[in-house]
ZATOR-447049 format. One record per residue (C-alpha): residue in three letters; x, y, z. Coordinates in steps of 0.5 Angstrom, whole numbers, plus 500, padded with zeros to 3 digits. Layout:
REM residues N
AlaXYZ ...
END
This chain:
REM residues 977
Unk601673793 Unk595677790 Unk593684793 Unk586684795 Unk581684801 Unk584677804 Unk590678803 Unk591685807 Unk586682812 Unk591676812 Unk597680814 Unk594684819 Unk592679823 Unk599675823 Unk603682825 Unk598683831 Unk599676833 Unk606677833 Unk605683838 Unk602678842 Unk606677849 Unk603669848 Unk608665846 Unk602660843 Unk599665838 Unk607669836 Unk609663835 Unk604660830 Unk604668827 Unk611668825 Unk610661823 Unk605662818 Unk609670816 Unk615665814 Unk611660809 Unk608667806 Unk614670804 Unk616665800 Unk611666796 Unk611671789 Unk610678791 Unk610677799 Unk614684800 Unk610689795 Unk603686799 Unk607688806 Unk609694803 Unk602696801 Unk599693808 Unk604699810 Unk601703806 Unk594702809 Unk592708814 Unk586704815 Unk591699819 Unk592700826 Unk599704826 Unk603699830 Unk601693826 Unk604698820 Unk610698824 Unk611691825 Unk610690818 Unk615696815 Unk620692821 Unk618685817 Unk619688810 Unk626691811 Unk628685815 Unk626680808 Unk629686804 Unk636684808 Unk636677805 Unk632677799 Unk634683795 Unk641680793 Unk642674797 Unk649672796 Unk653666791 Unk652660795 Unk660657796 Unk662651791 Unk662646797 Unk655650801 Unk648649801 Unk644653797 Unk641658801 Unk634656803 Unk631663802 Unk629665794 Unk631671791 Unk625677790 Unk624676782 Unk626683778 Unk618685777 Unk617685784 Unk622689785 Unk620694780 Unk614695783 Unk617696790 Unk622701788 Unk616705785 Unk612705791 Unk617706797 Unk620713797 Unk613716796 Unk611712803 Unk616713806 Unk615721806 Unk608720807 Unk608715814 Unk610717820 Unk617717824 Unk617710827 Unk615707820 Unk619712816 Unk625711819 Unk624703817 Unk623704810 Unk629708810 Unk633703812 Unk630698808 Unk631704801 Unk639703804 Unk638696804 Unk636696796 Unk640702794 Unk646698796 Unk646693791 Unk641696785 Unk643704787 Unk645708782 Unk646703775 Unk639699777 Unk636705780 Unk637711776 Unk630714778 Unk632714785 Unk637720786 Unk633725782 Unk626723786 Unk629724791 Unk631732789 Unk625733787 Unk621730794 Unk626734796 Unk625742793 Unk618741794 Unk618738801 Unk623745801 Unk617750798 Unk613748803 Unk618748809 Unk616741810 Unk621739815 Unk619732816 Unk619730809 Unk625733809 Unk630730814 Unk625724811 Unk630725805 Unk636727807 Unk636721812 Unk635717806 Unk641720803 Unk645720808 Unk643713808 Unk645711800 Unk652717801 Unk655712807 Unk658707802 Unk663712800 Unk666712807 Unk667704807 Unk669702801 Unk675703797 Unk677708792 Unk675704785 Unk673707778 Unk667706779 Unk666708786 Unk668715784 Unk664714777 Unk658713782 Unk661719788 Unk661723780 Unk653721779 Unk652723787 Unk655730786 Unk652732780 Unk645731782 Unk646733791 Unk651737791 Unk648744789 Unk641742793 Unk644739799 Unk648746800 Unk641750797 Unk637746803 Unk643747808 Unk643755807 Unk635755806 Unk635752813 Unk641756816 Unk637762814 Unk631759818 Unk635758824 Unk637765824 Unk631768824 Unk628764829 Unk634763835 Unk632769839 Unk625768839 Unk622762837 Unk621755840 Unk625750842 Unk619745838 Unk621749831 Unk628750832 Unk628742833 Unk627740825 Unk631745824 Unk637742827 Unk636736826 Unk636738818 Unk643741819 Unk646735823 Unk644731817 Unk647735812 Unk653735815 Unk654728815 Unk652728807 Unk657734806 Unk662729810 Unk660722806 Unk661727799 Unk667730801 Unk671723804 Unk674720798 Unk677728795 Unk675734795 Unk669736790 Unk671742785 Unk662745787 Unk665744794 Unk671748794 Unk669753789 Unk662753795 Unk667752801 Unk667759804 Unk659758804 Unk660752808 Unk664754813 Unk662760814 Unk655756817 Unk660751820 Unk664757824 Unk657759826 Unk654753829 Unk662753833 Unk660759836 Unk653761837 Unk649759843 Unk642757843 Unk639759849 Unk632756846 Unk634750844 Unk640748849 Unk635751856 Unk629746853 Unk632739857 Unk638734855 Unk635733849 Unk635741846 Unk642741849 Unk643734845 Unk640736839 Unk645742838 Unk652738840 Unk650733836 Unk650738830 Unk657742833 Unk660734833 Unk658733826 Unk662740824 Unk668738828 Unk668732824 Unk667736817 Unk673740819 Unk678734822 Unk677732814 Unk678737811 Unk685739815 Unk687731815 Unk685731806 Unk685739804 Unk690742808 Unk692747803 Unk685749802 Unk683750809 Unk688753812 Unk685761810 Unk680758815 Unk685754821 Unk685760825 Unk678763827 Unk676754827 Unk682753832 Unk679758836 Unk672757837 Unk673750838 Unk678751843 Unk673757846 Unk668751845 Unk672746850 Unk672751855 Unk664751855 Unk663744855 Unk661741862 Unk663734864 Unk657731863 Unk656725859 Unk651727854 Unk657731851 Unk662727851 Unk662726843 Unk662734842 Unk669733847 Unk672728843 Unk671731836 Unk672737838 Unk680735842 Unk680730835 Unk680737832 Unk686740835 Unk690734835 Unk690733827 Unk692741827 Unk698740834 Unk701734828 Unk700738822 Unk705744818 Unk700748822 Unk703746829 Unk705753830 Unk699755833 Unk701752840 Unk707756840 Unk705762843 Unk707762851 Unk703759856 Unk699757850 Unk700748851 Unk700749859 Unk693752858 Unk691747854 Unk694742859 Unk690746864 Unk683747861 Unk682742856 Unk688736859 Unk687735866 Unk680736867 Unk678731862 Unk684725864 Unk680726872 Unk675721873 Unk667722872 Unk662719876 Unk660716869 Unk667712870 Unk667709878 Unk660706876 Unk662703870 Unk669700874 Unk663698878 Unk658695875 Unk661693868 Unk668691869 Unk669688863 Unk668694859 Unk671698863 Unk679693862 Unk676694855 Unk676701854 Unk682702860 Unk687697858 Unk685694851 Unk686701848 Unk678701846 Unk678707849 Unk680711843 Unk673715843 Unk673717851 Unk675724853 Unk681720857 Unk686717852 Unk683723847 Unk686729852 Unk693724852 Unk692724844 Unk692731845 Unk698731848 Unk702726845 Unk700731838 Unk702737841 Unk709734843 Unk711732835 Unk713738835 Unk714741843 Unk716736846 Unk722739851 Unk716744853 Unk710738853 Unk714734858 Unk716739863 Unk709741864 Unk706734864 Unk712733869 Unk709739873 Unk702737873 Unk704730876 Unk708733881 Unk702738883 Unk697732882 Unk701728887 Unk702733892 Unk695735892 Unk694727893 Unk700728900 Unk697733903 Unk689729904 Unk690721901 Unk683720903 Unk679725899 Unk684726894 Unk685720891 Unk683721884 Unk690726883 Unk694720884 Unk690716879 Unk689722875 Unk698723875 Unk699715873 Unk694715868 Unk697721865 Unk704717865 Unk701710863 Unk697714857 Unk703718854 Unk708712855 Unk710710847 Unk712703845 Unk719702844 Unk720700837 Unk720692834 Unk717689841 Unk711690847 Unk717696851 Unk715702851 Unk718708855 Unk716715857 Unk721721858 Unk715724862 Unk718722869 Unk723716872 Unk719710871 Unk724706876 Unk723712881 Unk717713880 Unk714706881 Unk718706888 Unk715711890 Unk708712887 Unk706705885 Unk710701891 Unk706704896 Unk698702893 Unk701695892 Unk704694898 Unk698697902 Unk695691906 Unk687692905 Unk686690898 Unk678692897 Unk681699900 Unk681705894 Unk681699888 Unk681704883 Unk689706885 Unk689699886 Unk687698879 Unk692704876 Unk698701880 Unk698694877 Unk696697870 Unk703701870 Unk707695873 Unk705691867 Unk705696862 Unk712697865 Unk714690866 Unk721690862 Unk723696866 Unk722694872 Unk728689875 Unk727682877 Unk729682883 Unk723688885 Unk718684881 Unk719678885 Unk719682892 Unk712684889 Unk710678887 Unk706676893 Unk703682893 Unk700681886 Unk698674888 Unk694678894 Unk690682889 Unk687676886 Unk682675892 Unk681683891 Unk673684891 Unk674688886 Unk672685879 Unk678689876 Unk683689881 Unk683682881 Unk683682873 Unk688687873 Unk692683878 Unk691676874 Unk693681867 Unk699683870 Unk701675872 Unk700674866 Unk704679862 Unk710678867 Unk710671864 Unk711672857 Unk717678859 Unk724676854 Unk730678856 Unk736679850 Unk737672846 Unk729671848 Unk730668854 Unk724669859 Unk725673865 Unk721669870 Unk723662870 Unk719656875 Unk724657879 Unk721664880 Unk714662881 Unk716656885 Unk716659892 Unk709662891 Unk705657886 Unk701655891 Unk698660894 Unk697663886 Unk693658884 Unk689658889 Unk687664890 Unk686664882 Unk681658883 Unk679663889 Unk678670883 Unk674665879 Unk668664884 Unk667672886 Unk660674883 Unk661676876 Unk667674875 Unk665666874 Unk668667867 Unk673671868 Unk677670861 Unk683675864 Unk683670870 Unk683663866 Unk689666861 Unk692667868 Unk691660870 Unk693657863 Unk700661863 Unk702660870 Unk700653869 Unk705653862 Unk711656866 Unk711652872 Unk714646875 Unk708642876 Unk708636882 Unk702631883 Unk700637889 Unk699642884 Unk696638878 Unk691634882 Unk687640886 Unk688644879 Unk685639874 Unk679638880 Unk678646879 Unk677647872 Unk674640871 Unk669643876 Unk668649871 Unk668646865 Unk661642867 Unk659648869 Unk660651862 Unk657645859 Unk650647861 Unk651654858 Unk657656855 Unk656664854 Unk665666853 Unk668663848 Unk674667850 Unk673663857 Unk673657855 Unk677657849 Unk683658854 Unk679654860 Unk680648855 Unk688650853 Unk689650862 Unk687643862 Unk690641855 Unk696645857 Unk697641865 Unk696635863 Unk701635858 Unk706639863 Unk705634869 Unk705628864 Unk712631861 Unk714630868 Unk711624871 Unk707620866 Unk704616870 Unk699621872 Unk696620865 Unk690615868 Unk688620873 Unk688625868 Unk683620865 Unk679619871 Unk677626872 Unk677628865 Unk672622862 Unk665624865 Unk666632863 Unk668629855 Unk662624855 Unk658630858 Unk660634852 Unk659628847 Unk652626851 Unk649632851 Unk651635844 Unk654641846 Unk657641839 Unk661649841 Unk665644845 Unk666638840 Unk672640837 Unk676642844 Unk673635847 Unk676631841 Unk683635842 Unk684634848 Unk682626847 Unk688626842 Unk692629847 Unk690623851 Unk690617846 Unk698621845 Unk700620852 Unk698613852 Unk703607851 Unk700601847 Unk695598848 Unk691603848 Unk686602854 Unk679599854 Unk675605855 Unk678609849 Unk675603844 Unk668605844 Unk671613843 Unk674610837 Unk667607834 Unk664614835 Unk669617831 Unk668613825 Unk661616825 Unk660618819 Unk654624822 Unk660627826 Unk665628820 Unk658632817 Unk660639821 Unk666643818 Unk669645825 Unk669638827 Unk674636821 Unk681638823 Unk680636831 Unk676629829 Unk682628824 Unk688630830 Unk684624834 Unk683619829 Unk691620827 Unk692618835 Unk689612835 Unk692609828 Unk699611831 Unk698608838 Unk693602836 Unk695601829 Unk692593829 Unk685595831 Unk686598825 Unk685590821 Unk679588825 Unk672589824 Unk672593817 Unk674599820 Unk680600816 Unk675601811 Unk671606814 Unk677611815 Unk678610808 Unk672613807 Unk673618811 Unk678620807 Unk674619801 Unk669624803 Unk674629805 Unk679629800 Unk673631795 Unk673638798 Unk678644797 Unk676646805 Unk678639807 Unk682635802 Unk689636806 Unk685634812 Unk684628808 Unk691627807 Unk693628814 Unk688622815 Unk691618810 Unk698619810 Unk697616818 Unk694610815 Unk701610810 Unk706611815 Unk704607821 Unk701600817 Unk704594814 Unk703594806 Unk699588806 Unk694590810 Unk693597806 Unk694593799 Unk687591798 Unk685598798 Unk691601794 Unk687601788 Unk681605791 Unk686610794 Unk689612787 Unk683611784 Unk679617789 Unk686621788 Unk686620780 Unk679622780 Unk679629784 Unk686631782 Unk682630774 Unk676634776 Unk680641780 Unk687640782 Unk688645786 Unk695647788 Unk694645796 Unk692638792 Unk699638789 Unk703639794 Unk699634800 Unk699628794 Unk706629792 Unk708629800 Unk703623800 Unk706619794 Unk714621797 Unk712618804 Unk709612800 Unk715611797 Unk720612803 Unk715607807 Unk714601802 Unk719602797 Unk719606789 Unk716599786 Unk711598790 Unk709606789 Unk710605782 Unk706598780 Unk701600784 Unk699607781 Unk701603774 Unk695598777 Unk690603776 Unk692606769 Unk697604765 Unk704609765 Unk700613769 Unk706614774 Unk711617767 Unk705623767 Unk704624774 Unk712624775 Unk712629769 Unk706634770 Unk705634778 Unk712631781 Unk718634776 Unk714641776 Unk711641783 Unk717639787 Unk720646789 Unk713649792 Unk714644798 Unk715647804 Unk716646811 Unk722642813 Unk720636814 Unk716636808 Unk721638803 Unk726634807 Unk721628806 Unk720628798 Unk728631797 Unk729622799 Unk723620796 Unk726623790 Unk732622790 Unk731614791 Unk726615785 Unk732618782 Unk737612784 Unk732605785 Unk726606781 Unk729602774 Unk723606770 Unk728612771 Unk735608771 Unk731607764 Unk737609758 Unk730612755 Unk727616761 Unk735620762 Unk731626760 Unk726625766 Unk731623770 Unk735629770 Unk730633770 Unk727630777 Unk735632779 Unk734639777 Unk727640781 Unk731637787 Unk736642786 Unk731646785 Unk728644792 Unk734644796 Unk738651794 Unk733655798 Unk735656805 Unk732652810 Unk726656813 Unk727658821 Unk724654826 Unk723654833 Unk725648837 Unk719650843 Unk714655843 Unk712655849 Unk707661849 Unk700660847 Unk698665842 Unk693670844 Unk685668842 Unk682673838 Unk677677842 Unk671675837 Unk673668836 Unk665665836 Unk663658836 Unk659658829 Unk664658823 Unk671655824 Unk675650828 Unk679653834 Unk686650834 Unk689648842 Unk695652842 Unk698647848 Unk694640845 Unk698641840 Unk700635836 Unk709634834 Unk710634827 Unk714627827 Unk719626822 Unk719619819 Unk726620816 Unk730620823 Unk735615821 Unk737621815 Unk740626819 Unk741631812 Unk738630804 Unk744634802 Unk748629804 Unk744623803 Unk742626795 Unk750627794 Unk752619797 Unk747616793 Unk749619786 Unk756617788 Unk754610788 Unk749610783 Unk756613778 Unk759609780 Unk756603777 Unk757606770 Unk762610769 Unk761616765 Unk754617764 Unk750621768 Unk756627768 Unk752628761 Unk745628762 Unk746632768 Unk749637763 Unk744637758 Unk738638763 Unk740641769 Unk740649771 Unk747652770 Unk746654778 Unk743647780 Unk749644776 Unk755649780 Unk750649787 Unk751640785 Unk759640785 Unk759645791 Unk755639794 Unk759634792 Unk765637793 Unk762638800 Unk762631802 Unk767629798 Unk762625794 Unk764625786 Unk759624780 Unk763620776 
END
């Protein structure tokens, strides 16, 4: 694209037009933006448009916006993956980007803040990949745009650069420490450490000669230049301690105590914004300080006192306002690094931790304003922060943080003070419960956040008061009180300690208590009825010793009913139509109780219900992951019971799945074809009519295109060749699902999808049905395992050729692969079979190819050969090998559904359903132990010819499989003669 008169006058008026509230002309800008970028030096021409002061500024800006934006996935776009698409965008050429590296720092300090802050972030964009090896001139520019901008006393160019900086300096707090990430922290130091401190102090200067008669709108620049400074210092110093900064430290932190203990009338009397400006920076400090007691304590410690000081004096200061919540927390954070270091001895003064529990603790665990409205209008990030343990960043949980610090080393005298103030909090609460409720949140907050968690499970205990009693006689009463809408933030707190303490808590209690929690389910309450739904389903998963869960069918029987109903009920209160806390309720009661064709028919109309409401714009993947594990999970748990019930299932479950297949609603694809598994599963043969169209869909090859799919499309094509194997010979289908095969076997991402597939077709039909495409199968498996053996392909094509061989006998398996390529079977059983043998894991699979093996060993006349003793006794050695390790544990039933990632989404992977899941089928059920079986047949096979095989196992087997073989046939009285 050619600079010239055209071009600017082109680009202007496409930035224009995609300002444009129109849709019509928006649309049609950005359309043609689109084209235009592909084009050679689209960026630099954007940039030069930018730099255009002719242009009308929000034009500029809407381009600097696009110019960063293409920099972001043009600059370095990243290697495509071996089975991806080629990215669709081209990379910027190298000559281009010379000229836009040349051109960009002097625009940026020339334009304005809006468009500066832009061109910033597009520097960091390129500094990223090309800084400093593909960019030596940057850092260097920048300190000589710096010292000038400095002489002038030009503070916007100045925090201009410094925002730049602090932009390139912040990959040293992500990245891990590497040579060359400290070689790069080297080049940074070298060339910004002494005219970062240079400016820092030219600045503090400034400050001080200003503060007492200036104006707030000169001290602002001022400010904002020392607040950046501080997050370099911090960038520069994360990784260790400069030597220029330890040999400079009393320069810095004698600024840093400073701005601690400094007010500025000036600034913080000029509105929200002044006041913000001054905290940020005092944060920024307490950030510094925090670092340097964490990383170099030893070095810091000349300057511990006079800091703990000030920031404790700060504290004292700092109003509950919102607006300084981050100077609260780094400030406490500050003081809990010093209450868990050597150093701890500062609290130990008397009176000191009750102080500090008085000032600093209580007033910051009360409740604000700020959190009743956020109860109120934003629930679920209110349970984020409450319950999840997202919180770590409010004054809450930090002033518990604080305490739970100082009691490391005072915790006699932390739990006898904390037990008074609950005690005091309490009292206060008793004398007038209507105005003093927030005393008794405040008190149960304080024992919830300073409960610790019991190690090697989810208990957890506290030695700041008696659970037991405490919950009887604080928590009791708020879950027995009869208006549920009444004080729901006690409500809250009290159902947030029984789950937190839901091990504690005897059985006998928890169940009184029960209908209770159900009751809260109807709370109006969007997180009472959350936390009511939470603690249901916490109490569910409790264990007792030798695992065996507390709450039984038996528990919920009395109260299931009304517990679904009112579960059904939380769900259609406004705001809380997804309520993911409600439908995990629903999913876990669902897996606990015994359910009747009452329960099922009411339950499996109500989440189908849901379901169809979803399907028009599903918006919480977490919702809907479990919505889908509910339906999976009743109706495998009422089909255990009654199996009948599998055709009314059918009947309400076929419209929503159609929905999803006929609408195209691709975020549920996989969950539909899961829970059509499950289905096709539950079904006796034949198969009924109305799946056979389900079938034919399946085989399409456009659905097995998208990734997610894959694993879901193969449980269900792996239902129906179990349950229909016949349909399988009609109408050229067995050919279409070997292609399906074919494709995904050609892939590392889904080659053991593939076998899954094919080992269905193995396992479930007659041999002369399959036969005719023997041939392709090992041909397409030959090929690949020659073009990239991967070790996944080795061991899914060994479990393949040992569920072949147990299925249709050694000589099929054999003359076969011969068929293909003559001898071809000697060099797979010596380079995959012999050496690979021993990766295999997974009971059923080792116990699978141990038989195969052993049939290969005493059928096959290849190996019973006299010139193949070597290979035969080596095959002993690897099965040796295989069955010496100790079995692996596995758990007859697991009967809880594992919890869903927070950040699970729809766009990149497959979502396994927990509760439609698929049992692993053994195909050897007639041989109960491989040991047995291996030790028995060699017996036989001796037998035959005394004598012989004595000496090839001594020649070529392991002395430790020699002795572990013996032991075995001592074991089962088989001798090898």
């Amino acid at each position: 694209m050619e600079w010239n008169q055209e071009t600017l006058q082109f680009l202007s008026q496409c930035f224009l037009h995609t300002l444009s509230p129109a849709p019509g002309p928006r649309r049609q800008a950005e359309s043609s933006l689109s084209d235009a970028s592909e084009r050679p030096n689209y960026a630099l021409a954007v940039l030069r448009l930018v730099a255009e002061s002719s242009v009308d500024e929000q034009i500029r800006q809407a381009a600097a916006v696009n110019f960063k934006n293409h920099l972001r996935t043009r600059w370095a776009p990243s290697p495509p993956d071996s089975d991806a698409p080629a990215p669709s965008s081209s990379p910027i050429p190298d000559a281009e980007k010379e000229q836009i590296k040349a051109l960009i720092v002097p625009l940026m300090l020339s334009s304005s803040a809006r468009i500066q802050s832009q061109l910033s972030e597009a520097l960091a964009v390129i500094s990223k990949h090309d800084f400093p090896k593909l960019w030596p001139a940057l850092l260097p520019d920048l300190v000589s745009n710096l010292q000038k901008a400095s002489q002038a006393s030009d503070y916007a160019s100045i925090n201009g650069i410094l925002g730049t900086a602090n932009s390139i300096f912040e990959k040293f707090l992500y990245q891990y420490k590497t040579n060359d990430l400290l070689l790069d922290l080297k080049y940074c130091l070298d060339n910004f450490a002494a005219p970062l401190l240079e400016i820092f102090l030219r600045t503090a200067k400034l400050i001080d000669e200003t503060s007492s008669s200036g104006q707030a709108v000169n001290l602002r620049p001022l400010f904002e230049s020392q607040r950046l400074c501080c997050r370099i210092f911090y960038s520069l110093n994360v990784q260790e301690l400069p030597e220029f900064f330890e040999d400079h430290m009393g320069e810095w932190m004698g600024e840093f105590q400073k701005y601690l203990t400094t007010r500025y009338p000036a600034l913080e009397s000029s509105g929200p914004d002044g006041l913000a400006l001054v905290d940020e920076l005092r944060a920024a400090v307490c950030e510094n300080i925090s670092l340097y007691m964490e990383k170099n304590e030893d070095e810091f410690q000349g300057y511990l006192n006079k800091f703990a000081s000030a920031v404790w004096s700060l504290l004292g200061d700092v109003t509950q306002s919102s607006s300084r919540d981050r100077l609260a927390i780094t400030a406490i954070k500050f003081l809990t690094t010093v209450s868990t270091s050597v150093h701890h001895k500062l609290f130990e003064g008397e009176g000191v931790i009750q102080r500090i529990c008085q000032s600093i603790v209580i007033p910051n665990v009360r409740l604000r304003e700020e959190d009743e409205e956020l109860f109120e209008m934003n629930y679920i990030e209110f349970i984020r922060r409450d319950m999840e343990g997202s919180d770590l960043d409010t004054r809450r949980r930090i002033a518990c943080e604080l305490l739970k610090g100082i009691a490391t080393y005072h915790k006699v005298e932390v739990n006898a003070i904390v037990s008074a103030q609950i005690q005091n909090l309490l009292t206060s609460f008793a004398t007038n419960p209507a105005v003093n409720w927030k005393d008794k949140d405040c008190a149960i907050y304080l024992v919830v956040s300073l409960a610790t968690k019991k190690a090697g499970g989810n208990a957890v205990s506290t030695d700041v008061v008696n659970v037991e009693s405490f919950f009887m006689s604080v928590i009791v009463p708020e879950l027995k009180s009869q208006n549920v809408n009444e004080f729901p933030m006690l409500k809250a707190g009290a159902l947030k300690f029984l789950t937190l303490f839901r091990s504690q808590i005897p059985k006998g209690i928890t169940l009184q208590l029960f209908p209770d929690v159900v009751r809260y389910l109807s709370s109006e309450s969007n997180v009472v009825h959350s936390y009511a739904a939470s603690c249901i389903e916490k109490l569910l998963l409790v264990r007792d010793e030798g695992g065996k869960a507390r709450y039984t069918s038996a528990d919920i029987s009395p109260f299931l009913m009304v517990t679904m109903n009112n579960l059904f009920t939380a769900l259609r209160f406004p705001e809380s139509e997804e309520n993911p806390y409600v439908m995990k309720c629903i999913m876990r009661v669902l897996g606990v109780a015994d359910i009747s064709q009452g329960i099922a028919e009411p339950c499996i109309a109500g989440l189908t219900s849901i379901l169809n409401e979803v399907c028009k714009n599903p918006k919480d993947p977490v919702f809907n992951h479990y919505l889908f594990e509910s339906v999976a999970v009743l109706v495998r748990r009422a089909c255990e019971k009654d199996a009948s019930l599998i055709s009314s299932f059918e009947v309400s479950l076929f419209p929503s799945l159609q929905t999803i297949l006929t609408k195209d609603v691709t975020e549920f694809f996989p969950y539909a074809f899961q829970l059509l598994a499950q289905l096709v599963e539950l079904n006796r043969p034949p198969i009924p009519a109305n799946y056979m169209p389900i079938f034919e869909i399946l085989l399409s090859p456009d659905l097995w295109n998208r990734g997610p799919n894959v694993p879901a499309l193969v449980r269900l094509l792996q239902a129906f060749l179990q349950k229909s194997p016949h349909e399988l010979s009609q109408g050229g289908r067995l050919s279409q699902v070997l292609g399906i095969f074919n494709k995904l076997v050609l892939s590392t991402s889904t080659e053991e999808q593939g076998f899954f597939v094919l080992n269905t077709v193995i396992e479930n039909l007659d041999y002369s049905l399959i036969a005719p495409y023997i041939p392709h199968i090992w041909h397409a498996l030959f090929t690949r395992l020659q073009n990239r053996r991967t070790t996944k392909f080795v061991k899914s094509l060994l479990i393949f050729m040992s569920l072949f061989l147990v299925k249709h006998g050694p000589s099929n398996l054999v003359d076969s692969m011969n068929a293909v390529q003559p001898n071809i079977f000697v060099m797979i059983l010596e380079q995959i079979w012999i050496p690979n043998l021993k990766l295999i894991a997974g009971n059923v699979e080792r116990k699978l190819t141990a038989v195969a093996s052993t049939r290969l060993l005493c059928e096959s006349p290849l190996l019973l050969d006299a010139a193949a003793s070597r290979h035969w006794g080596k095959m002993l050695d690897s099965i040796m090998t295989l069955l010496s390790r100790p079995e692996e544990d596995t758990l007859v039933e697991e009967p809880d559904a594992p919890d869903v990632a927070e950040n699970i989404g729809y766009t990149a992977t497959f979502v396994n359903l927990h509760n439609a899941g698929r049992k692993e089928e053994d195909p050897l059920k007639d041989i109960r132990e491989p040991r047995e079986f291996l030790v028995t047949s060699l017996a036989r096979l001796s037998a035959l010819s005394p004598g012989k095989y004595p000496q090839i196992i001594s020649e070529n087997l392991d002395p430790a499989n020699q002795n572990a073989l013996l032991q075995l046939c001592s074991t089962y009285n088989c001798p090898i003669v």
